[in-house]
C-alpha positions as CSV (number, residue, x, y, z in Angstrom):
1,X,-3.0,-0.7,-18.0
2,X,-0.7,-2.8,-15.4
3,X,-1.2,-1.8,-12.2
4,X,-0.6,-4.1,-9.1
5,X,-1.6,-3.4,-5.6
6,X,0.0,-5.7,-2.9
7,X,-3.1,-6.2,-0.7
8,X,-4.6,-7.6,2.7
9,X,-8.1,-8.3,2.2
10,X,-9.2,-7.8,6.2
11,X,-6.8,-4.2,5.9
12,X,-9.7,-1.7,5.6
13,X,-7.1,0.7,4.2
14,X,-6.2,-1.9,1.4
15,X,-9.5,-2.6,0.6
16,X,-10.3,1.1,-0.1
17,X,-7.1,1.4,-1.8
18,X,-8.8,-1.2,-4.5
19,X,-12.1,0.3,-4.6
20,X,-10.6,3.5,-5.7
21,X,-8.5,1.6,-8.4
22,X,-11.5,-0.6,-9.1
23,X,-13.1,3.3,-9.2
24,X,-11.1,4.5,-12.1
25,X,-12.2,1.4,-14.2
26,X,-9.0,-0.4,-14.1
27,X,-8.9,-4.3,-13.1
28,X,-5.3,-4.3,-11.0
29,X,-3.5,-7.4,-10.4
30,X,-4.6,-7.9,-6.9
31,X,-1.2,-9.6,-4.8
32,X,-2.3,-10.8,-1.3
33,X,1.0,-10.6,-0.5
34,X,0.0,-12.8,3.2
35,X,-0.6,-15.8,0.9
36,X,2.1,-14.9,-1.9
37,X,4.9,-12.9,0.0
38,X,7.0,-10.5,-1.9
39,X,10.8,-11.9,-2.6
40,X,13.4,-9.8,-1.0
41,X,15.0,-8.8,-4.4
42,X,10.7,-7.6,-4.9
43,X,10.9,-5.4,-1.6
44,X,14.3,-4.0,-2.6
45,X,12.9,-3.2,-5.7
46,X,9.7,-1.9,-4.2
47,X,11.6,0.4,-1.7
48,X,14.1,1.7,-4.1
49,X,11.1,3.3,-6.4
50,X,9.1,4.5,-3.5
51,X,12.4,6.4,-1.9
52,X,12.3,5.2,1.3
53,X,13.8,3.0,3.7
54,X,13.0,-0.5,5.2
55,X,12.2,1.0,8.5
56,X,9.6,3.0,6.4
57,X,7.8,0.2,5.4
58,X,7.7,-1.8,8.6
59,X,4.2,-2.4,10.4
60,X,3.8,-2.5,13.9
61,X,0.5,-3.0,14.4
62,X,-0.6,-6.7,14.8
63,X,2.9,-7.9,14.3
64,X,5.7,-9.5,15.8
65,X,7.6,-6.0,15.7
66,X,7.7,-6.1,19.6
67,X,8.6,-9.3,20.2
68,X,11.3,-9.2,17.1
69,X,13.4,-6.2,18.7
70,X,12.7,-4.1,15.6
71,X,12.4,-1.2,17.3
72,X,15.6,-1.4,17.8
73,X,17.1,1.5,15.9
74,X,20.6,0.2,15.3
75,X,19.3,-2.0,13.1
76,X,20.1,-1.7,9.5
77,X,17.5,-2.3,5.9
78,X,18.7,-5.4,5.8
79,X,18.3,-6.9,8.9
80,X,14.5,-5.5,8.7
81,X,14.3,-6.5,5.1
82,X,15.3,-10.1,6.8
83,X,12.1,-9.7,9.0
84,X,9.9,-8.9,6.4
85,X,10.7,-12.0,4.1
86,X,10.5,-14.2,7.7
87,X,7.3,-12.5,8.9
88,X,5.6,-10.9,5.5
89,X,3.0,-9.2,8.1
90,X,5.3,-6.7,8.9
91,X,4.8,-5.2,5.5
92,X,3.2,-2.1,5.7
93,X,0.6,-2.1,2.9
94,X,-1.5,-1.3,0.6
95,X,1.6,-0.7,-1.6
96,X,0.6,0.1,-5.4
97,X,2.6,0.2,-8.6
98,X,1.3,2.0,-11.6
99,X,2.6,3.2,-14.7
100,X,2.8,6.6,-12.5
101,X,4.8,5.6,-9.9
102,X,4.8,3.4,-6.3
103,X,3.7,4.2,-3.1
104,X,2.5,3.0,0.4
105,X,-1.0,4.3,0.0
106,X,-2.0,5.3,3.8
107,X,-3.8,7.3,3.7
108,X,-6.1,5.0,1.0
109,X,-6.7,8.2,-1.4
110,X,-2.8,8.2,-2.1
111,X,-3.7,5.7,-4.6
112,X,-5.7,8.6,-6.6
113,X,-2.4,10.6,-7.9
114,X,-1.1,6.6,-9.0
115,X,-3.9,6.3,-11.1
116,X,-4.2,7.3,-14.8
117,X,-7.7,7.0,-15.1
118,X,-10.1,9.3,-13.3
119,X,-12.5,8.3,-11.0
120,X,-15.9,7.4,-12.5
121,X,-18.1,8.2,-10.2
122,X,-18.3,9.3,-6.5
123,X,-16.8,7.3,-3.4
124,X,-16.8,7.1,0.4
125,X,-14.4,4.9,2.6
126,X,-15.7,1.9,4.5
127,X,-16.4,4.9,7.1
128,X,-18.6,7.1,5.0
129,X,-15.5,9.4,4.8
130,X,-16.4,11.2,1.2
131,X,-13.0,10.7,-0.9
132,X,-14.4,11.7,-4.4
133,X,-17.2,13.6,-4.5
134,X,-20.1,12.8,-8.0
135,X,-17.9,14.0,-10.8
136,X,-14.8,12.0,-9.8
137,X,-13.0,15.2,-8.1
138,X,-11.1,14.6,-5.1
139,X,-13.1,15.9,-2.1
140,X,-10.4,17.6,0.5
141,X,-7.0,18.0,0.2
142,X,-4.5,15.8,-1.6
143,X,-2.4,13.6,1.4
């Protein structure tokens, strides 16, 4: 089973994101996309199949946002798109891609409707936040 999660190993969201996947027995194709940056044609592509816009993916925390003027909302996808190839930390991530679709997991347990495995056995965030609960059942709501 392919599935790819474009990660930032010191995100603590991301590395829930792949303890969840890692969860559900599946080995993903782990992308830190800091030291290998997506392409632009890669984010297009990535945006198109989550529906959303470039805006949508942007990060402003512990970026150059600010200082870049990308708050600017006259600017169009690909001007931000343009930002995010120059200065790949303004990618908003975990993003995942499974044979069941892509998404920006934030909240982490968003990963848990990608995944075509179930959960294997119960797990808590780096918090102690209780995600899936001894029989691999989602604890709480769905995000």
């Amino acid at each position: 089973m392919d599935v790819v999660i474009y990660h930032n190993p010191d995100c603590g969201t991301s590395r829930n994101t792949l303890a969840m996947i890692r969860n559900a027995g599946i080995e993903p194709h782990v992308v830190e996309y800091l030291k290998s940056p997506p392409t632009r044609a890669m984010l297009e592509s990535l945006l198109a199949r989550m529906g959303m816009g470039a805006r949508e993916l942007l990060r402003e925390k512990g970026t150059p946002y600010a200082e870049l003027g990308l708050d600017d909302p006259s600017l169009d996808d690909a001007t931000l798109l343009d930002a995010m190839v120059a200065h790949p930390i303004l990618v908003n991530r975990p993003i995942v891609v499974s044979p069941l679709g892509v998404a920006l997991c934030r909240p982490s347990e968003r990963v848990l409707d990608l995944l075509p495995s179930p959960q294997r056995a119960a797990f808590a965030k780096e918090d102690g936040e209780a995600v899936v609960d001894a029989d691999g059942q989602r604890v709480g709501p769905a995000p």
